[in-house]
C-alpha positions as CSV (number, residue, x, y, z in Angstrom):
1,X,10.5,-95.7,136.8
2,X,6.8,-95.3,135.3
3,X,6.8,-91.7,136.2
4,X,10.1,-91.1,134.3
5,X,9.0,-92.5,131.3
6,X,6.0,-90.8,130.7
7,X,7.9,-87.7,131.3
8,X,10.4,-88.9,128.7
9,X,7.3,-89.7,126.6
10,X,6.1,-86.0,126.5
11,X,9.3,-84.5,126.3
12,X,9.9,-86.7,123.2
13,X,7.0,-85.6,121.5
14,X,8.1,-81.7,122.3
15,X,11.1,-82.7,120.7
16,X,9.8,-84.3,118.0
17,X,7.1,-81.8,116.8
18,X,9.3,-78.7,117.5
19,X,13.1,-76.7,116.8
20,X,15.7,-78.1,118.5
21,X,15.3,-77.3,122.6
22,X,18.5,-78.1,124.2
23,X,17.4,-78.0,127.4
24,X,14.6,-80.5,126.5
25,X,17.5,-82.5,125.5
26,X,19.5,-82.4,128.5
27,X,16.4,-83.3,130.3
28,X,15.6,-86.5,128.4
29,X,19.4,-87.6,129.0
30,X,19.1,-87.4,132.7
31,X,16.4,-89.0,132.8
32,X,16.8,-92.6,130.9
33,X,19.3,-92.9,133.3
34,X,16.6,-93.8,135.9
35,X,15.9,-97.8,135.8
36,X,17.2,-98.0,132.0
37,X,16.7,-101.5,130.4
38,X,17.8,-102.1,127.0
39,X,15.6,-104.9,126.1
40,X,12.5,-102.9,127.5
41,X,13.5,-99.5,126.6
42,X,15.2,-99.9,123.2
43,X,12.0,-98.6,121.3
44,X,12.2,-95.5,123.3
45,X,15.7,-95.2,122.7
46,X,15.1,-95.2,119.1
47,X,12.5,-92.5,119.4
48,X,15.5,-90.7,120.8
49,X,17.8,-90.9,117.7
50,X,15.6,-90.6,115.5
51,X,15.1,-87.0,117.5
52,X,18.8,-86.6,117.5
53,X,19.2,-86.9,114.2
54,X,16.3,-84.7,112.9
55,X,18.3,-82.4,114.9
56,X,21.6,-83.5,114.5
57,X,23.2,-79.7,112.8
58,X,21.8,-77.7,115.3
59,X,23.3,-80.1,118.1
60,X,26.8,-79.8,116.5
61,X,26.4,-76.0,115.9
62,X,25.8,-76.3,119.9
63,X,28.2,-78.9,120.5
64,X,30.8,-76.5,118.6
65,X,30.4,-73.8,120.7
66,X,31.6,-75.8,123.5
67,X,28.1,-76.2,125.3
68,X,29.6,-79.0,128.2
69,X,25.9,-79.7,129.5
70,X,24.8,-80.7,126.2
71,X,27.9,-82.5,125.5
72,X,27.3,-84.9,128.6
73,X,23.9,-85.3,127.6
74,X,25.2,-86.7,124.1
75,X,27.4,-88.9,125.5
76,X,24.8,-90.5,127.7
77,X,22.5,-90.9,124.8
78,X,25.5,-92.7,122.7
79,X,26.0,-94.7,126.4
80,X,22.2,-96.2,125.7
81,X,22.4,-96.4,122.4
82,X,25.0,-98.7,122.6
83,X,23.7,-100.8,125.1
84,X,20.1,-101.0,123.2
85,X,22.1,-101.9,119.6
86,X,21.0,-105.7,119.8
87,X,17.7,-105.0,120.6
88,X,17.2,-102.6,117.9
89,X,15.1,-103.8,115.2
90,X,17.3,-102.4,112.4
91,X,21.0,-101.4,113.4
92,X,21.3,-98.6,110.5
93,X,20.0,-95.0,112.0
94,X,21.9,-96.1,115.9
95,X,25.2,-96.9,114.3
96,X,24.6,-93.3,112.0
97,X,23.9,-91.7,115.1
98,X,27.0,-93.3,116.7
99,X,29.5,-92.4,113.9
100,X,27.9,-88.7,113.9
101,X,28.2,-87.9,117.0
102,X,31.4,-89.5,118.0
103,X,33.3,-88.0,114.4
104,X,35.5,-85.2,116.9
105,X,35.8,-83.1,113.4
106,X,32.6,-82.4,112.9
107,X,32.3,-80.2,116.1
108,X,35.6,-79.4,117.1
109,X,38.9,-77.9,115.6
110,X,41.4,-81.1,116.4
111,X,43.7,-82.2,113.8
112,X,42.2,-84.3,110.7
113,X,44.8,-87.2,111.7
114,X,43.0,-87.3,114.8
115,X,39.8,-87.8,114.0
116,X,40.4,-90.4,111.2
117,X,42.1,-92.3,113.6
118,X,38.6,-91.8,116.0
119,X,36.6,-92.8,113.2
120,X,38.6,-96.2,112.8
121,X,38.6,-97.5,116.3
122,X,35.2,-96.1,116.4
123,X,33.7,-98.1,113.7
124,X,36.3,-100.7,114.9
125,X,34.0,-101.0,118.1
126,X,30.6,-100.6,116.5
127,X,31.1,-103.8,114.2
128,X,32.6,-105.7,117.3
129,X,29.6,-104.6,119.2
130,X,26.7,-105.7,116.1
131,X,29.0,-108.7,115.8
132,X,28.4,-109.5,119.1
133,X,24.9,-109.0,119.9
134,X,24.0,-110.7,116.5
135,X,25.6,-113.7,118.0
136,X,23.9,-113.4,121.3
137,X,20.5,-113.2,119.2
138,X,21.4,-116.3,117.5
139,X,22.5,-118.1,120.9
140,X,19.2,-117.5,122.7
C-alpha cells in the first residue's frame, strides 16, 4: 500500500507539472485501486481532480476518439471520487469533475434528449450522495 502511493505521489506530480500523458493517467487509476481508503486517501484523490481538470479538454478530445483504456480509467477515478465526496474539504471541484465527466454529450455523438436526461439523474445522485455524507458528518 505504501509503495503504491508513493508511486501515485510521483506520477501525480508528472501529471501535474506536464501536458496531459494518458498513459500516466491510466497508471494512476490502476493503482488507487490498491488498499483505497476514502477517509485516508481523500487528499490524494483531490490532487487527482484537480489533475483531471487542468486537463479535462484533452481527456474528452481522447475520450471522443473512443480511447476504451482511458475511458475505464475515468470511470474508476469518478468510482473514488464518489466514495471520497464526504471527506472532501470542499465538495465544489469533485462534483465539477463528476458532472464533466459523466455529461455523455460532451464526448460522444448520442442524442441531446439523452444526455439531459444523464445530467438529471446524474445531479439527482450527486445531491443524494452530499446530502448523505453531510448527515453522516453531522451524526459522528
Amino acid at each position: 500500500r505504501q509503495l503504491a502511493r508513493e508511486r501515485i505521489s510521483n506520477l501525480l506530480i508528472r501529471l501535474q507539472s506536464s501536458s496531459f500523458d494518458e498513459e500516466n493517467l491510466v497508471h494512476l487509476a490502476n493503482l488507487i485501486d490498491f488498499g483505497f481508503k476514502p477517509n485516508v486517501d481523500a487528499p490524494l484523490m483531490m490532487s487527482l481532480i484537480e489533475s483531471c481538470w487542468k486537463h479535462r479538454i484533452a481527456i474528452m478530445e481522447k475520450l471522443s476518439n473512443g480511447n476504451l483504456s482511458l475511458k475505464i480509467a475515468v470511470a474508476k477515478l469518478l468510482k473514488y471520487a464518489v466514495r471520497c465526496l464526504s471527506n472532501f474539504e470542499s465538495i465544489r471541484l469533485p462534483t465539477r469533475f463528476i458532472e464533466w465527466f459523466t455529461d455523455i454529450k460532451s464526448y460522444t455523438n448520442e442524442n441531446v434528449v439523452i444526455s439531459q436526461n444523464l445530467n438529471v439523474l446524474t445531479s439527482y445522485f450527486l445531491r443524494n450522495i452530499i446530502q448523505s455524507g453531510n448527515r453522516k458528518q453531522y451524526l459522528q
